[in-house]
C-alpha positions, 0 to 999 in steps of 0.5 A, a space after each residue: 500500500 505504501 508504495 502505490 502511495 509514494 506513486 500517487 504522490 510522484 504523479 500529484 507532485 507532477 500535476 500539482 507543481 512541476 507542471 506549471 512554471 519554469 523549473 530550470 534554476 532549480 534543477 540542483 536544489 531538487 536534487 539535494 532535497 530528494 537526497 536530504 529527504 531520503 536520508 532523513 526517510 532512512 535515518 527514521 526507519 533505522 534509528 528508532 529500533 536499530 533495525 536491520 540498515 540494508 533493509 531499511 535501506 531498500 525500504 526507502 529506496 523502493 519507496 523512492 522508485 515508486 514516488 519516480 516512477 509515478 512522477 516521470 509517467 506522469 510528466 511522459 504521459 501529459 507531454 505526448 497526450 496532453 501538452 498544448 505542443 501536440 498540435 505540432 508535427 515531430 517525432 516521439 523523442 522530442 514530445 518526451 525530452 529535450 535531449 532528443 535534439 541534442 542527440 540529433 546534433 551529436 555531430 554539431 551540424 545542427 543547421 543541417 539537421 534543422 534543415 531537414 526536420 523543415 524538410 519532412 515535417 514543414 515551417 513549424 516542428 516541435 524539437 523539445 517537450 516545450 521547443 518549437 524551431 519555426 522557418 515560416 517568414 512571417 516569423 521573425 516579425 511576428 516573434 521580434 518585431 516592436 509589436 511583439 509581445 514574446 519574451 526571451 527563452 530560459 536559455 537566457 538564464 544559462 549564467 544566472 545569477 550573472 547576467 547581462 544587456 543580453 541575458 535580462 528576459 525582463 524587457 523593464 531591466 533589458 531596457 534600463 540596462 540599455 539605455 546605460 549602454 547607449 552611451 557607449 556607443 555615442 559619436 564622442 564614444 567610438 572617436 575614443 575607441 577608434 584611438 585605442 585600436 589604432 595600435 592593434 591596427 597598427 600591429 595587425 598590418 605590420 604583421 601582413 607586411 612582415 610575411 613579404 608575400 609568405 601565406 598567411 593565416 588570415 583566420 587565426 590573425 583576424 582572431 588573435 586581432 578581435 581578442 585584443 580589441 575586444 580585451 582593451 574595450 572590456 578591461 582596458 587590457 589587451 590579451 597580447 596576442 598580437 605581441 607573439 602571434 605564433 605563440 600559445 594563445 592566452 588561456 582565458 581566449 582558449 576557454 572562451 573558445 572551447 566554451 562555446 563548443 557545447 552550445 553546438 548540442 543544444 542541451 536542455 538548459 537545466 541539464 546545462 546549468 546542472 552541469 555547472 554544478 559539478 566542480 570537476 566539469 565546470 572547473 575551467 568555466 569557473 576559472 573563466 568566471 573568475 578571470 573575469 571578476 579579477 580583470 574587472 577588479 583591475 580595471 576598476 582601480 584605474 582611470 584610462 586616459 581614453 574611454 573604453 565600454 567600461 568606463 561608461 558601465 562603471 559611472 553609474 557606480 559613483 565611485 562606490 564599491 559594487 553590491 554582489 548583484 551590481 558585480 555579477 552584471 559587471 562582469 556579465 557585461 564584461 563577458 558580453 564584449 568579449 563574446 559577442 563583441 569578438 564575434 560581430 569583429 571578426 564578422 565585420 573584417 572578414 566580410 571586407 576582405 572577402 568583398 
């Protein structure tokens, strides 16, 4: 009887609570209450008579599995009858998890997998239990268009509490924070920026004028180039690369690179900020984090002759110490320049050289 009752109670905790809302921020916490909850269970069952602790044990545990396999059938049982999503043409697996599509883009060509779920199924196929990819023109208006009324996804709270311009769902904060950029990208603004990267520009050609006819590797240049831009206008510091062009590349550029690799899967994202938690397989993104926090520390102490994106950031501070929010916005913004920054660089000077 106790264990059809640990079933009834995984399928109302499904029902009642885990149905509704969003979930992903707290993927970790549901994994240590149920630890926290079958340990005290065990401790009860145990400690009062000294009974037998295996099979106190397998008690738990088998009430436990019940209370699972009521949760996960019903979750399974809502996604492919119930869900609202059904309407929509896709396979089985992607009604059920997230993880189906991350399976589908083991390889990393996700461009071409999405290409031919549109060509079987048509402009709208459901890709998750809550994910949709959509190819109809009328789309992009419709979802980003000043009248639209969608908000950004959960992937945006891939690096909460840290966030950024680009990370805040909140339209009111997205558009606060905003305003605060704007004045980094006034006239006055870019005069002052197109001063600091002169010497890398400098570097850069001397670089192509030095190789007198040799091949060169106008990618890796480009991208040692874009790393030091976008490391003088977050910082105030470049990375030096252009200094030793043949050599190592700077391990915070390396971590940035090799970062971004497991976006290409598309995982859920409660199974990517799960991951985070884990300190042997987040180590060197926390290392990265951390790289940030101190450059930003650094540069904080100091008052550059010619503007860079962060004096304008850091103004609204006054002077006075950040709060642990105002920090992890700080260095949000910081890792916004260097991402994205390095990428709409490299894109622009590539364009120039291949028209």
């Amino acid at each position: 009887m106790e264990f059809l009752a640990a079933g009834i109670a995984g399928v109302a905790s499904h029902i009642t609570y885990f149905r509704r809302g969003e979930h992903h921020l707290y993927g970790q916490y549901y994994f240590q209450g149920f630890f926290v909850i079958f340990t005290l269970a065990l401790a009860l069952l145990y400690f009062p008579d000294q009974d037998d602790l295996k099979a106190s044990f397998l008690s738990v545990g088998r009430l436990s599995i019940c209370y699972l396999i009521g949760l996960f059938s019903s979750l399974v049982i809502y996604r492919l009858i119930l869900d609202p999503l059904n309407k929509f043409p896709g396979l089985v697996g992607a009604k059920i998890s997230g993880l189906w599509i991350s399976f589908r883009f083991r390889r990393c060509d996700g461009y071409k997998q999405a290409q031919k779920l549109h060509e079987e199924y048509g402009l709208f196929v459901r890709v998750g239990s809550s994910d949709l990819s959509i190819a109809h023109p009328q789309a992009v208006e419709a979802l980003y268009g000043p009248k639209s009324k969608c908000i950004k996804g959960s992937y945006y709270d891939l690096t909460k509490p840290m966030v950024s311009m680009q990370t805040f769902r909140d339209r009111s904060q997205h558009d606060a924070r905003r305003r605060i950029w704007s004045a980094a990208f006034s006239d006055n603004a870019i005069r002052g920026y197109e001063k600091r990267i002169k010497s890398y520009q400098d570097k850069m050609i001397a670089l192509l004028q030095a190789s007198d006819g040799t091949p060169v590797n106008i990618t890796n240049l480009l991208s040692i180039y874009n790393f030091d831009v976008v490391g003088d206008l977050a910082f105030g510091k470049s990375f030096d690369l252009l200094e030793n062009p043949g050599s190592q590349l700077h391990w915070a550029v390396e971590l940035l690179r090799e970062g971004l690799k497991p976006l290409a899967f598309l995982f859920p994202i409660w199974f990517l900020r799960f991951m985070t938690k884990i300190p042997f397989l987040a180590r060197d993104w926390w290392r990265f984090i951390g790289f940030c926090r101190n450059r930003l520390i650094q540069r904080m102490k100091e008052s550059p002759d010619i503007p860079d994106i962060m004096s304008v950031l850091l103004a609204p501070l006054e002077g006075h110490q950040p709060s642990e929010q105002e920090m992890n916005l700080l260095v949000g913004d910081s890792q916004l320049i260097l991402g994205a920054g390095r990428r709409v660089l490299i894109t622009t000077i590539t364009s120039q050289i291949k028209i």
